[in-house]
N, CA and C atoms as an extended XYZ file, in Angstrom:
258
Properties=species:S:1:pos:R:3:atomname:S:1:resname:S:1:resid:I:1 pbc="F F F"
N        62.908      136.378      254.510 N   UNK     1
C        61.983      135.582      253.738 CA  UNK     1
C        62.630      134.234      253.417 C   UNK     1
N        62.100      133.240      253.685 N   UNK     2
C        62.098      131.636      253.185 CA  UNK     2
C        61.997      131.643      251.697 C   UNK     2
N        63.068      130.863      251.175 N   UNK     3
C        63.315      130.268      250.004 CA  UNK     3
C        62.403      129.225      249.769 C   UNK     3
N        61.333      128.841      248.840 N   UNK     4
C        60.826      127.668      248.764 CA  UNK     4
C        61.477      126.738      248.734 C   UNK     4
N        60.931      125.435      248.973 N   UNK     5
C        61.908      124.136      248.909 CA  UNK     5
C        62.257      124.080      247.214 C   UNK     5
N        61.034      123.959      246.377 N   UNK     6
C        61.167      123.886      244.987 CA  UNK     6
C        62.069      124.712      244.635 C   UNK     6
N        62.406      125.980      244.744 N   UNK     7
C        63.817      126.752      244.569 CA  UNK     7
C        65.200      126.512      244.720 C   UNK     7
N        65.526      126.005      245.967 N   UNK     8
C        66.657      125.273      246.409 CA  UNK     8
C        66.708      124.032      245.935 C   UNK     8
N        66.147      123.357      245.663 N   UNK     9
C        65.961      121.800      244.883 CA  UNK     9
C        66.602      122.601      243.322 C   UNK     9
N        65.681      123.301      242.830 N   UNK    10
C        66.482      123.820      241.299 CA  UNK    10
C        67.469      124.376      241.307 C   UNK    10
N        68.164      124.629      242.348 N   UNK    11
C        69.218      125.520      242.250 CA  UNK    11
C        70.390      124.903      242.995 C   UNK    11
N        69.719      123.467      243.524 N   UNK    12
C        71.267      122.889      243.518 CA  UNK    12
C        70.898      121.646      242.247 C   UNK    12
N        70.182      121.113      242.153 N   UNK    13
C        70.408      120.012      240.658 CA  UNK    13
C        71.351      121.677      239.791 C   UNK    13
N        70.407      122.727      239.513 N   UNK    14
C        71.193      123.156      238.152 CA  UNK    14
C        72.890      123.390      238.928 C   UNK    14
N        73.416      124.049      239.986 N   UNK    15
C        74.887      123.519      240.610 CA  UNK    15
C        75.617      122.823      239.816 C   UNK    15
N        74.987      121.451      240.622 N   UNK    16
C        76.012      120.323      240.417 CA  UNK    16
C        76.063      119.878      238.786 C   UNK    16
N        74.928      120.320      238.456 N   UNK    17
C        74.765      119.693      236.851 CA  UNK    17
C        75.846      120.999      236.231 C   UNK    17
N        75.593      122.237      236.435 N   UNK    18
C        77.358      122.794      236.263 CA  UNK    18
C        78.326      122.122      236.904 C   UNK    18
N        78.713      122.055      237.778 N   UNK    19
C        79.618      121.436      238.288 CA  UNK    19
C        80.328      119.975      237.254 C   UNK    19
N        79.397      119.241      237.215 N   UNK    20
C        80.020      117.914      235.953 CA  UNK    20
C        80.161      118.659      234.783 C   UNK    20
N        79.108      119.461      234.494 N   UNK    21
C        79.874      120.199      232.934 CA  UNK    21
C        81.314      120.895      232.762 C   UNK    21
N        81.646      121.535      234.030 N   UNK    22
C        82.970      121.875      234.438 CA  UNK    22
C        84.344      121.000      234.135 C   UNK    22
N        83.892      120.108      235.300 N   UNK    23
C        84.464      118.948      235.615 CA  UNK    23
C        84.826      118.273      234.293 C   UNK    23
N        84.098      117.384      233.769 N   UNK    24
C        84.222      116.662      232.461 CA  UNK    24
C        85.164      117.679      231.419 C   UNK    24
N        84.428      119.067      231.452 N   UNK    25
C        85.302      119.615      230.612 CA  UNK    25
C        86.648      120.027      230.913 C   UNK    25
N        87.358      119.990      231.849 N   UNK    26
C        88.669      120.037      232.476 CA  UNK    26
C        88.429      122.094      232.777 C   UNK    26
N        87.515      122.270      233.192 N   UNK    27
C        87.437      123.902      233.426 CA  UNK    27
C        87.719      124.524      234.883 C   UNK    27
N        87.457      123.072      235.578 N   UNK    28
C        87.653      123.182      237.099 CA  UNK    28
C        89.143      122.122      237.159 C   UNK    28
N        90.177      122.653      238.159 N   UNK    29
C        90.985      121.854      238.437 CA  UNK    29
C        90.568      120.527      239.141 C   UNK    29
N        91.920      119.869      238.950 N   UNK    30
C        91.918      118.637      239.387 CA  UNK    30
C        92.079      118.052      240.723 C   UNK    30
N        91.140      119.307      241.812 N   UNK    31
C        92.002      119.249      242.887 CA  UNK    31
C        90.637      118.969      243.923 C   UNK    31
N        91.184      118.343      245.362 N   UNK    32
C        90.189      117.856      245.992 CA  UNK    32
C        89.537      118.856      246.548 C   UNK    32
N        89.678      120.454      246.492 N   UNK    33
C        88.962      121.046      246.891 CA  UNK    33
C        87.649      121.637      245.746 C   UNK    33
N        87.603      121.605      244.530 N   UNK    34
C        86.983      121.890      243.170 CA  UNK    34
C        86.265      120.148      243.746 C   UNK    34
N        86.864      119.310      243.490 N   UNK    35
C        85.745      117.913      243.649 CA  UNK    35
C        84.740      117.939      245.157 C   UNK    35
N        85.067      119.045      245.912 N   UNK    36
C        84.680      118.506      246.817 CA  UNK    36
C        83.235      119.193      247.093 C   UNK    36
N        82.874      120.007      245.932 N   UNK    37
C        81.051      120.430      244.989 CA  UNK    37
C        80.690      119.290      244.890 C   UNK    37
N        80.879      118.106      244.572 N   UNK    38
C        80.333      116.527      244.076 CA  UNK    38
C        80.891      116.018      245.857 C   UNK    38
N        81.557      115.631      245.798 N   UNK    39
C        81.838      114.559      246.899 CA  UNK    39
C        81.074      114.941      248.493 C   UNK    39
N        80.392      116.329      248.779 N   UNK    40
C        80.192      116.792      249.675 CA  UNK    40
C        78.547      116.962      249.579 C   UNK    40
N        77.886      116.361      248.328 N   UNK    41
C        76.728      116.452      248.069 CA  UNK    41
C        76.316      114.932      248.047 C   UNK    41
N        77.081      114.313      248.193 N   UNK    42
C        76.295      112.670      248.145 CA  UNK    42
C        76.519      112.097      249.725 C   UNK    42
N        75.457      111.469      249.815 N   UNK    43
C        75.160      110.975      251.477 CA  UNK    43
C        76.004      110.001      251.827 C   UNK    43
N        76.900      109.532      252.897 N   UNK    44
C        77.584      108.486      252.860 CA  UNK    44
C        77.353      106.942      252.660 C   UNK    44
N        76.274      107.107      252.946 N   UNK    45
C        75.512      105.753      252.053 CA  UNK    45
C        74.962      105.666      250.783 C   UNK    45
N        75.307      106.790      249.994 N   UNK    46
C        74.806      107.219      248.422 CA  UNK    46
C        74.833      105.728      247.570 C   UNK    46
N        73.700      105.435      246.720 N   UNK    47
C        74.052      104.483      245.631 CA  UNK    47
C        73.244      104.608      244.655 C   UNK    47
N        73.576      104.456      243.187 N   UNK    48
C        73.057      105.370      242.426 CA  UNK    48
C        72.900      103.583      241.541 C   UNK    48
N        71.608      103.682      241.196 N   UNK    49
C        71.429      102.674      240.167 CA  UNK    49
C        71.123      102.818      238.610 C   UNK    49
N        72.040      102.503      237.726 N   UNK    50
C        71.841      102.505      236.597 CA  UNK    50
C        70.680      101.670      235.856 C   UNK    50
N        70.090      102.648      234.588 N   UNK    51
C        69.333      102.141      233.906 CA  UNK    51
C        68.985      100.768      233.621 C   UNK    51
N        70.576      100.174      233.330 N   UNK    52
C        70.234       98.547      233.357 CA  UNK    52
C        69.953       98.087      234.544 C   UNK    52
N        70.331       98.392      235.348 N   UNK    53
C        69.989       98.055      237.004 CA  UNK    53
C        71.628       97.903      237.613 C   UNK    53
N        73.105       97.988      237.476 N   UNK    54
C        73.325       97.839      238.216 CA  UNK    54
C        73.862       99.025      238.690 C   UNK    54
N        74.047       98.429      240.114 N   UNK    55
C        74.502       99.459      241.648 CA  UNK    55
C        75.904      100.156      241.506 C   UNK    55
N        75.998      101.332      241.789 N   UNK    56
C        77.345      101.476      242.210 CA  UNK    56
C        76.966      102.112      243.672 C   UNK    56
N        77.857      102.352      244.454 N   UNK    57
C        78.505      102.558      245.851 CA  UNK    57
C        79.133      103.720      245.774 C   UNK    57
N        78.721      104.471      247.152 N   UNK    58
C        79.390      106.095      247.194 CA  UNK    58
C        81.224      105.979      246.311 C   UNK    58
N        81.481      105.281      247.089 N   UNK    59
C        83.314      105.178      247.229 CA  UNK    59
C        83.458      104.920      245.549 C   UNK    59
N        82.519      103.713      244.586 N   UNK    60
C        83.146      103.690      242.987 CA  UNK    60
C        82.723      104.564      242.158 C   UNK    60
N        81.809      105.320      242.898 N   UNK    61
C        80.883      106.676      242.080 CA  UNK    61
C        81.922      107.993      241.912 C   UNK    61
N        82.612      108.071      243.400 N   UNK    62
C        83.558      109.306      243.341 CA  UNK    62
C        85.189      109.224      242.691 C   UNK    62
N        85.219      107.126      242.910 N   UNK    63
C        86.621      107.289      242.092 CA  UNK    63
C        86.495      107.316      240.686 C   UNK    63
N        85.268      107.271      239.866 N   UNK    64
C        84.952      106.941      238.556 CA  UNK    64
C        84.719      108.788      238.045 C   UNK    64
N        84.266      109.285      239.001 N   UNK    65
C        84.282      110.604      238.578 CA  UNK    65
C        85.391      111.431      238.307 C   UNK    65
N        85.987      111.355      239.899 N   UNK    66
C        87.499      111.710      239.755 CA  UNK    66
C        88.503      111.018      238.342 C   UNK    66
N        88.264      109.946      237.939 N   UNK    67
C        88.816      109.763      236.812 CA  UNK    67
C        88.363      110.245      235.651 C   UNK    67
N        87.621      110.540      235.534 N   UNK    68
C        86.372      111.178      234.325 CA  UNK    68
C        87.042      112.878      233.810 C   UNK    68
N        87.902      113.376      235.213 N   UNK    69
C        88.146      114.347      234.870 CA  UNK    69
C        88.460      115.264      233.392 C   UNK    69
N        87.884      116.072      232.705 N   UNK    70
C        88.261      116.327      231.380 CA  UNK    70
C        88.680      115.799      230.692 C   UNK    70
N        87.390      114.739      230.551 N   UNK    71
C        87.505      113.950      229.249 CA  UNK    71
C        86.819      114.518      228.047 C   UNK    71
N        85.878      115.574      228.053 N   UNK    72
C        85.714      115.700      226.907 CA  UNK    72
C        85.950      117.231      226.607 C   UNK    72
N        85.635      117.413      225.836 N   UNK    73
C        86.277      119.050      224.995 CA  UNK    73
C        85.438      120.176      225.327 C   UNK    73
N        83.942      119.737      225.027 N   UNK    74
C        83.100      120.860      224.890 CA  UNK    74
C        81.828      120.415      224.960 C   UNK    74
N        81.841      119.277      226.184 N   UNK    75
C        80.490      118.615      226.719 CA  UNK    75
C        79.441      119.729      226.970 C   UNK    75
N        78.254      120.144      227.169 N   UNK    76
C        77.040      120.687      227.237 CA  UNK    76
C        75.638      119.776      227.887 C   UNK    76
N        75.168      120.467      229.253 N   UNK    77
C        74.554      119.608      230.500 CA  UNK    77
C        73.618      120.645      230.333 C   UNK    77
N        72.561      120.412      229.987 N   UNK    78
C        70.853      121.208      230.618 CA  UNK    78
C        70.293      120.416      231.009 C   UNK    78
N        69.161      121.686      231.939 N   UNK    79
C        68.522      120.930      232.861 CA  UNK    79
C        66.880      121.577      231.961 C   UNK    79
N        66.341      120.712      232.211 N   UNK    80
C        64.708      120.897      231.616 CA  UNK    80
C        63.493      120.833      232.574 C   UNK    80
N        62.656      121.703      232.502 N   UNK    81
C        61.327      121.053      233.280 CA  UNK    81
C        61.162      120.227      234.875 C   UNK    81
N        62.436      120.942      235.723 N   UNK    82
C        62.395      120.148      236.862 CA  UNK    82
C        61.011      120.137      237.893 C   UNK    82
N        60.520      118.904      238.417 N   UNK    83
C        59.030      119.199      238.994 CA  UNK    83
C        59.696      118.749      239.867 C   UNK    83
N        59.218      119.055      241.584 N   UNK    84
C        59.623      118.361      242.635 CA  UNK    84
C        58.145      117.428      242.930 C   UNK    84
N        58.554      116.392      243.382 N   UNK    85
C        57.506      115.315      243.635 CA  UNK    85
C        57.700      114.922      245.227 C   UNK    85
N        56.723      114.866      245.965 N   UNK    86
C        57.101      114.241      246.887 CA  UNK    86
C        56.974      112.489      247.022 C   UNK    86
């Protein structure tokens, strides 16, 4: 039996959205195989635009993460109400 698309869409956002809760919280090591849940999910042309509008680029997205590593104590990531849209 086929997985709906809407299933696999929720079940990798909720993933990776563990994955940074991990991450941030220093629960996953610091190692390129634990980063490589994030780095192996963005397209090589990935660019992610912030609210104010500006751009970042695959390459300052993954070194900004990788630095991000457990920075905080006891961060907490939910996911709410995901709709897939085409």
């Amino acid at each position: 039996m086929n997985t709906p698309i809407s299933t696999q869409v929720q079940i990798e956002i909720e993933a990776l959205h563990q994955f940074f809760q991990e991450w941030f919280n220093g629960k996953l090591p610091k190692t390129e195989e634990a980063y490589g849940r994030f780095s192996s999910a963005l397209a090589p042309d990935f660019v992610i635009v912030a609210p104010e509008g500006t751009a970042s680029e695959r390459p300052a997205l993954l070194q900004g993460l990788w630095d991000a590593h457990n920075i905080h104590d006891n961060m907490r990531i939910w996911i709410e109400d995901i709709k897939l849209r085409k």
